[in-house]
C-alpha positions, -999 to +999 in steps of 0.1 A: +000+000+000+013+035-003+017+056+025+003+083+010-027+056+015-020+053+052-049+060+076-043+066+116-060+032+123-036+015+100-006+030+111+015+010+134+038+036+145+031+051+177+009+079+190+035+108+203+016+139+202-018+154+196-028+189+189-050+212+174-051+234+143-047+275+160-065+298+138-031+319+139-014+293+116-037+301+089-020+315+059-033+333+034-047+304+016-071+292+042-049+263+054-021+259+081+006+276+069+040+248+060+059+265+093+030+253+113+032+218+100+070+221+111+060+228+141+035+203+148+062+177+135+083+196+163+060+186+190+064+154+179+099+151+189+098+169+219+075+138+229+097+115+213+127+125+230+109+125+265+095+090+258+129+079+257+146+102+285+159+130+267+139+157+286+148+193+296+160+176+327+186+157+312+199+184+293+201+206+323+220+175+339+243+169+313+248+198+288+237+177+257+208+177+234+200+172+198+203+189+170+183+185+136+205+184+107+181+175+077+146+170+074+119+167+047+085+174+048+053+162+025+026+178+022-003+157+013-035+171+029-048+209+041-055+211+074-074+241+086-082+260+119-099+243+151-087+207+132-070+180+156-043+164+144-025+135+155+018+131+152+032+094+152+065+088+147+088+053+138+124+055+150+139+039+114+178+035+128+204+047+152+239+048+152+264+062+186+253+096+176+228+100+154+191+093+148+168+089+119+132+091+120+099+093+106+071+113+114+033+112+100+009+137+104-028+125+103-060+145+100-079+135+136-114+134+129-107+110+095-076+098+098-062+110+066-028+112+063-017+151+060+021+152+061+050+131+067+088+142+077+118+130+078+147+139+101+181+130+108+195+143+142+225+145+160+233+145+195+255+175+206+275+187+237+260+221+241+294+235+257+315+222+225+286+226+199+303+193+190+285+163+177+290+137+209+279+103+214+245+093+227+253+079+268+242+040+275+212+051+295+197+073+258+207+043+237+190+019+260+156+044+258+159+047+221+158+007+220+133+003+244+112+033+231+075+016+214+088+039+178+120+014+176+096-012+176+076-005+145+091-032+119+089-038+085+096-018+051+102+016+058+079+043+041+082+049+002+089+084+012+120+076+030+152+092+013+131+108-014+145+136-036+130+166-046+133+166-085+107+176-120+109+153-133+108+167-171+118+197-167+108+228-189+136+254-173+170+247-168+179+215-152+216+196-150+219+175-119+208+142-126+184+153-152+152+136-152+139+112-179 
């Protein structure tokens, strides 16, 4: 099935946050503006990370956090103002100091999927600004956490490029056929 297909009651990637549409994110085409749906993915991981012990405590403790170094967002369905939406997220692979992930974003009343994201982040000493490895007690919360669980293919979207793929304007990287 495509996961542009996906539905909330299909999805087996856990529940990490739930919000709702604020009028204020309405742009000027009547639908939550793309910073909002950044920021609704962002709410995600603050979730995610707690679910796993990365909380404002343990940064206070231990001068490290993350840092997000790439991310891509799809945008597959408008949400608008006083709309719940619901954030799951699958932890897709870890290495000593990095994380990949994947986000969806479903419409809560029908469970139409609205958005996905990607994100690859690192985790930092905050006194260095220096990429620094993940301590045992994180790795063993990643592992542990219900999003490391989710098995399986990951999504088609996973890795994607953004590309035209005939282009009418100039194009030279990897031209598309």
């Amino acid at each position: 099935m495509s996961d542009r297909k996906l539905t909330l009651d299909a999805c087996t990637a856990p529940v990490v946050y739930e919000g709702t549409v604020l009028p204020e994110w309405i742009d000027v085409n009547n639908h939550m503006n793309v910073a909002y749906y950044m920021l609704a993915f962002d709410y995600g991981i603050d979730a995610l990370w707690h679910g796993f012990g990365l909380s404002d405590e343990y940064r206070d403790d231990t001068g490290s956090s993350t840092f997000a170094v790439e991310a891509h967002i799809r945008y597959l369905k408008e949400l608008v103002a006083d709309e719940g939406y619901v954030v799951c997220a699958r932890i897709l692979a870890w290495d000593d100091k990095r994380l990949h992930q994947f986000q969806y974003l479903f419409d809560a009343a029908t469970g139409a999927l609205s958005a996905t994201c990607e994100w690859l982040h690192l985790h930092v000493d905050l006194g260095t600004r220096r990429v620094a490895p993940w301590p045992e007690r994180l790795i063993q919360g990643i592992a542990a956490h219900p999003a490391s669980a989710v098995t399986g293919d990951w999504p088609e979207a996973t890795g994607q490029q953004i590309k035209v793929a005939r282009p009418l304007g100039p194009a030279s990287k990897g031209d598309s056929s």
